[in-house]
C-alpha positions as CSV (number, residue, x, y, z in Angstrom):
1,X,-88.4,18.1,159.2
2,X,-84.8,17.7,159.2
3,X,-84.6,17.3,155.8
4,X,-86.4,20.5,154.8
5,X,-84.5,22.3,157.2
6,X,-81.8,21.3,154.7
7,X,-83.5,22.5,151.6
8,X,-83.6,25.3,153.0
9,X,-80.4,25.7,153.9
10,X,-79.4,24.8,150.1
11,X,-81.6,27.6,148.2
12,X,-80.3,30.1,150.7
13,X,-76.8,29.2,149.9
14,X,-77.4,29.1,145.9
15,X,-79.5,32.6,146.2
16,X,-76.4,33.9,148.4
17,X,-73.8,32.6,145.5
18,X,-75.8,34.1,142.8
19,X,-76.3,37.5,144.4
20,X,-72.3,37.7,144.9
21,X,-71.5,36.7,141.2
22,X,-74.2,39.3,140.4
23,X,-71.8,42.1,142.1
24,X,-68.8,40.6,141.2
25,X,-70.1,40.8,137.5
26,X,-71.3,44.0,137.8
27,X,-68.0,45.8,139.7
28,X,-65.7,43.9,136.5
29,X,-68.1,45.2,133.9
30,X,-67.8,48.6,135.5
31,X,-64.3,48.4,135.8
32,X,-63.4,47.2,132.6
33,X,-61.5,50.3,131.3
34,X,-63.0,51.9,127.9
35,X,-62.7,54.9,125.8
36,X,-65.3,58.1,125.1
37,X,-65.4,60.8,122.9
38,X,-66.7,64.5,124.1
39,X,-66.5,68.3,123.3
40,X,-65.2,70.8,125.5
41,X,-66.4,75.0,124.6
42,X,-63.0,77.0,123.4
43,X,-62.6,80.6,123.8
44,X,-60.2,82.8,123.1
45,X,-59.6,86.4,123.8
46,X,-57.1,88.5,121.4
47,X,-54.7,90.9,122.7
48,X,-55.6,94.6,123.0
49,X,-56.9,96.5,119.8
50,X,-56.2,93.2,118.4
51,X,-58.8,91.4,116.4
52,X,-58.7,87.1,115.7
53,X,-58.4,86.6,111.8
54,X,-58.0,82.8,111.9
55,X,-61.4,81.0,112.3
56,X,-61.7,79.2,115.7
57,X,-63.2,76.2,116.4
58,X,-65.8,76.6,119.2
59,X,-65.3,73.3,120.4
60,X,-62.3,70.9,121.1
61,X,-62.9,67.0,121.3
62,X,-61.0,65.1,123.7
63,X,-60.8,60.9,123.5
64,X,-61.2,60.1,127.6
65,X,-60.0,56.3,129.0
66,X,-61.0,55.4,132.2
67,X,-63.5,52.7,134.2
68,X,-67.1,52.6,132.1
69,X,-68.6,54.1,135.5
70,X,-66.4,57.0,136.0
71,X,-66.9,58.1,132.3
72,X,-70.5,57.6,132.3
73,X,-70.9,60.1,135.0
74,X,-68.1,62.8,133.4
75,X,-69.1,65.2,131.2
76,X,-67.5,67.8,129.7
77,X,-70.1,69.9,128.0
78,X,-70.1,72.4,130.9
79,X,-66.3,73.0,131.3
80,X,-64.5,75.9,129.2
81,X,-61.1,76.1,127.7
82,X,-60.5,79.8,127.8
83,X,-57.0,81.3,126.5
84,X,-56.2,84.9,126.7
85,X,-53.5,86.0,123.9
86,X,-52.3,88.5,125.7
87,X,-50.4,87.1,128.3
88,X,-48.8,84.6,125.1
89,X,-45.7,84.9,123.5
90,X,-46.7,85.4,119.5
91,X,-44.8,82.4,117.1
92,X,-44.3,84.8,114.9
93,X,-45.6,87.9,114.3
94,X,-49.1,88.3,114.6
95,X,-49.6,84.4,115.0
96,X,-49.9,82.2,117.9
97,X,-50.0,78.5,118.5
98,X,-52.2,77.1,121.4
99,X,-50.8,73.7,122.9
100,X,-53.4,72.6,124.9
101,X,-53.6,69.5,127.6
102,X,-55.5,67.6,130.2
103,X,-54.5,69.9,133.0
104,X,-56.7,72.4,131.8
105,X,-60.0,69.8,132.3
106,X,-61.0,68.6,135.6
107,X,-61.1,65.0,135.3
108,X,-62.1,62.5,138.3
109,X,-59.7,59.5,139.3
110,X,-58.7,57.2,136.8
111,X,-59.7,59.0,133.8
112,X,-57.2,60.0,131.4
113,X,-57.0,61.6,128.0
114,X,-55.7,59.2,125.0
115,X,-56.4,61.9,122.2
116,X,-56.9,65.5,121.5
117,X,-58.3,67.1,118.4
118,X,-57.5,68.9,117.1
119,X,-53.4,68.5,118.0
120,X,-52.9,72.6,118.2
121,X,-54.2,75.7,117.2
122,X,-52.7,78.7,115.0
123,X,-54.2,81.6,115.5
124,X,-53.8,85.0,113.7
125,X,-54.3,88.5,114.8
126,X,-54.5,92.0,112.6
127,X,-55.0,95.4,113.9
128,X,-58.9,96.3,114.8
129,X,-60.4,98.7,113.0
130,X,-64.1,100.1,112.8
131,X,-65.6,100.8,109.2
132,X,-69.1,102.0,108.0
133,X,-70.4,99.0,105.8
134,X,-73.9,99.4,103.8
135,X,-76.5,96.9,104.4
136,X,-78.4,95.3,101.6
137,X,-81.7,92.9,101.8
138,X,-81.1,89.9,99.4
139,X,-84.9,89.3,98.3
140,X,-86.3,85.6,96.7
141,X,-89.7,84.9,94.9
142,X,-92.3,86.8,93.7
143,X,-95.1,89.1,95.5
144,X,-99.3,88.1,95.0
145,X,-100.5,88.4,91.2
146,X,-101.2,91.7,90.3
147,X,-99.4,93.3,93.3
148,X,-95.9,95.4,92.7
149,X,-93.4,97.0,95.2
150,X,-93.5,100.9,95.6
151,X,-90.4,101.2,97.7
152,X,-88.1,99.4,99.7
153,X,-85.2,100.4,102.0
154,X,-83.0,98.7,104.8
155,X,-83.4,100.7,107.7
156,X,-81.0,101.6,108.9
157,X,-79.0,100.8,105.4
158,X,-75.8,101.6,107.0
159,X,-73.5,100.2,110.6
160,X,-70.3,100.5,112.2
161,X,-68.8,96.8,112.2
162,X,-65.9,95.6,113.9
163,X,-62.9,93.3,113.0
164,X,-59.6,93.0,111.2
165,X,-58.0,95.6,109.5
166,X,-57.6,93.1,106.5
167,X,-61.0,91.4,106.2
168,X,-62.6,94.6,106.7
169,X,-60.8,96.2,103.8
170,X,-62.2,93.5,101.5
171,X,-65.7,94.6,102.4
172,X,-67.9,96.3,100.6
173,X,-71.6,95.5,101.5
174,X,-73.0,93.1,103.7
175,X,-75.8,91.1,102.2
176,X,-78.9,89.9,104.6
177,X,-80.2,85.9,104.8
178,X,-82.9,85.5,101.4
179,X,-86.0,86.7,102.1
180,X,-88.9,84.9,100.6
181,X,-91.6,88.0,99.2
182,X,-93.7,85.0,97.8
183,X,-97.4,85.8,98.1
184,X,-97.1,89.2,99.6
185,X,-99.8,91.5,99.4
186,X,-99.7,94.1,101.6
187,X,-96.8,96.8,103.3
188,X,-95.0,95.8,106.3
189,X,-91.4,95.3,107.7
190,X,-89.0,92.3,107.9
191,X,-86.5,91.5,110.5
192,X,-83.1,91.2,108.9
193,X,-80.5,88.8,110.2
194,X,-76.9,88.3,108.5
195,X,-75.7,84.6,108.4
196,X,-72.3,85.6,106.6
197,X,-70.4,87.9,109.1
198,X,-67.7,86.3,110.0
199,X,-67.0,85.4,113.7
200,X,-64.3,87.5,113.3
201,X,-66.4,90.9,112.4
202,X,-69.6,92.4,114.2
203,X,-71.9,95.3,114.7
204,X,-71.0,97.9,116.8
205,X,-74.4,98.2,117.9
206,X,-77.0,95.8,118.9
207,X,-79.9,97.8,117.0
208,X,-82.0,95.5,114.8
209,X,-82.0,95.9,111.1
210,X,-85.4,95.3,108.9
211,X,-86.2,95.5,105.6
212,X,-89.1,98.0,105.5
213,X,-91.4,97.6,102.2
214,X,-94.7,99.2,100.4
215,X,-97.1,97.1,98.3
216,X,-99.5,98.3,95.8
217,X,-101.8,96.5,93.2
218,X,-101.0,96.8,89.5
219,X,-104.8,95.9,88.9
220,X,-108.1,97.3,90.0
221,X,-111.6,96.1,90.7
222,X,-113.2,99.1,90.8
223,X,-113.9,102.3,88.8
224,X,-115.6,105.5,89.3
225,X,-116.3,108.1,86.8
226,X,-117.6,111.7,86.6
227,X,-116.3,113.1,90.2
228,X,-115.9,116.4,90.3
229,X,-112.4,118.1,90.7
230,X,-111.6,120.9,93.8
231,X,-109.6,123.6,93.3
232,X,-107.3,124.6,96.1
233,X,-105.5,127.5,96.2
234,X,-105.7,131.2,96.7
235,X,-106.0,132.3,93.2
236,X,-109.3,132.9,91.7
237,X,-108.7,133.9,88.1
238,X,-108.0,130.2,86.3
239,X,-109.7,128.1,83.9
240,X,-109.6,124.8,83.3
241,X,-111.5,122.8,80.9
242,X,-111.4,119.6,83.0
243,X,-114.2,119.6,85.5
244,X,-114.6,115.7,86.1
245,X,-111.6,112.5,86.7
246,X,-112.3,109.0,87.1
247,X,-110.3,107.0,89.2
248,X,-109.1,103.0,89.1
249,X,-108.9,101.4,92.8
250,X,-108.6,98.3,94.5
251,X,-111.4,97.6,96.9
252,X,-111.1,94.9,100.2
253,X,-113.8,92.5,98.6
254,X,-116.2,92.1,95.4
255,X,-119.2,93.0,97.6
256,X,-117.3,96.1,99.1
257,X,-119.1,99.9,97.2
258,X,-117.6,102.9,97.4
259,X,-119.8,105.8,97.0
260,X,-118.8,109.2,95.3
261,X,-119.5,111.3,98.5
262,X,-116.5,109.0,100.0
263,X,-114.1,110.4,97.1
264,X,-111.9,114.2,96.8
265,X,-110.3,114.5,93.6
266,X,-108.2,117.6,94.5
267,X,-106.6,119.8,92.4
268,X,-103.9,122.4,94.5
269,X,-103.5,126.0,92.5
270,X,-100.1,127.5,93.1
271,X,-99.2,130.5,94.0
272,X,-98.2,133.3,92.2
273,X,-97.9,131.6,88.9
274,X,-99.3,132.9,85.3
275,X,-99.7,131.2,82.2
276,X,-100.6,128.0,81.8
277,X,-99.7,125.3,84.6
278,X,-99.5,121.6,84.4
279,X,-101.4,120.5,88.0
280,X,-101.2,116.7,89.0
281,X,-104.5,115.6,90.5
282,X,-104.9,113.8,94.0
283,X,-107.3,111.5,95.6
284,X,-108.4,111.4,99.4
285,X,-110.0,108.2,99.9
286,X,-111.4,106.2,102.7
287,X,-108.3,103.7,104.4
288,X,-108.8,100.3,103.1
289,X,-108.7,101.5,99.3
290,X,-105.9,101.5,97.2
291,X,-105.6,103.8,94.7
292,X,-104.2,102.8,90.9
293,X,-104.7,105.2,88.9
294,X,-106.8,108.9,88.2
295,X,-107.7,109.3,84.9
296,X,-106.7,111.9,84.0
297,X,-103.5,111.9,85.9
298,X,-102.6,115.8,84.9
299,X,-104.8,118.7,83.7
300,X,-104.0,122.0,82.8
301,X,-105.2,125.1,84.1
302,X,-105.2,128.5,82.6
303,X,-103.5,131.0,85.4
């Protein structure tokens, strides 16, 4: 009995000495002092009717020292660096240079910063000015087979922008991201976004800007002949030798028919004319139908 009492008194003793090496292992890994890179968010606010000219980086990296616990639990990514120009003294005119340092972070004990980057910042500043800039859509690829643009505008195709008196002289136009018109078939609108302001430049306004487009066939699948023009208009005396068009249309599908009693071919008589008049024909037609052509396109009526 006496001898396991002893046993046990061993394994206790060897499980005790292990468990404290454990800690001790644990608190000098911790302790051991290392380095860690991370970004802290930069802002910067130019001086009254003042605009920033320079670009700015949005971020500045810091190299931290300190125990490998301490840094692991410090993180930077939701502290701010923010400098207001116009409480600085200028380096020279219009310029400014931002020394920055650790006391602007809050850092826990034993954690130091070893490096900065970058070193400083110059910064320069121009008057601010607003100008009227045009808008333009910058369009890739090609639309369906047999399918054409009618029109196309930037809407609106003009904004008040923001920004440096010197940058903003330079522009003329601002050109939107590529749109891609591959495979397009039918009218609609785009939402336009412009990648290449500069930081330094922006809209006045917060009103979205799209690129607003009509589509048309160049080909039809469907014909109809021998529909019978109306004459609108208050005049009664006329003659015209054309009593009949045809018309070319795209219909939605090859099993789709359009009947004649579904079809105006309209004809609109001036007023007060004499003589002989040139008088473009129109079509009224059901929704889904796109119109190509009416053959003929003109006639001409004896007033």
């Amino acid at each position: 009995m006496a001898i396991k009492i002893k046993l046990y008194k061993r394994v206790g003793l060897k499980f005790i000495s292990v468990f404290t090496s454990f800690l001790i292992w644990f608190h000098v890994i911790n302790s051991e002092p290392i380095e860690q890179g991370q970004q802290v968010k930069f802002l910067v606010y130019p001086p009254k009717n003042q605009a920033i000219v320079s670009e700015i980086p949005l971020h500045l990296y810091f190299t931290l020292r300190g125990p490998r616990a301490f840094l692991n639990a410090t993180t930077l990514q939701n502290q701010k660096i923010i400098v207001n120009l116009e409480s600085m003294e200028q380096s020279s005119k219009n310029n400014y240079r931002i020394q920055y340092n650790s006391s602007m972070l809050n850092l826990p004990f034993g954690v130091q910063v070893v490096g900065m980057s970058p070193p400083f910042i110059d910064i320069s500043v121009d008057k601010k000015i607003r100008k009227l800039v045009e808008l333009k859509v910058n369009t890739a690829g090609k639309l369906g087979k047999n399918y054409e643009f009618v029109n196309s505008r930037v809407n609106p195709d003009k904004v008040w922008v923001t920004g440096p008196k010197k940058t903003l002289k330079k522009i003329k136009f601002l050109e939107s991201q590529i749109v891609d018109v591959t495979g397009f078939q039918e009218s609609g609108k785009v939402e336009l976004d412009f990648p290449d302001l500069s930081e330094t430049i922006s809209f006045e306004s917060e009103e979205k800007v799209f690129f607003e487009f009509k589509i048309r066939p160049t080909k039809s699948n469907y014909r109809l002949d021998k529909l019978p023009i109306y004459f609108l208009g208050t005049q009664r005396n006329f003659t015209s030798e054309a009593k009949f068009a045809s018309i070319s249309v795209l219909v939605p599908n090859k099993d789709y028919i359009l009947k004649s009693d579904q079809v105006q071919i309209v004809a609109e008589i001036p007023d007060n004319l004499h003589g002989k008049a040139r008088i473009k024909l129109k079509a009224k037609l059901p929704k889904e139908i796109h119109l190509l052509q009416i053959h003929p396109e003109y006639i001409m009526v004896n007033l």
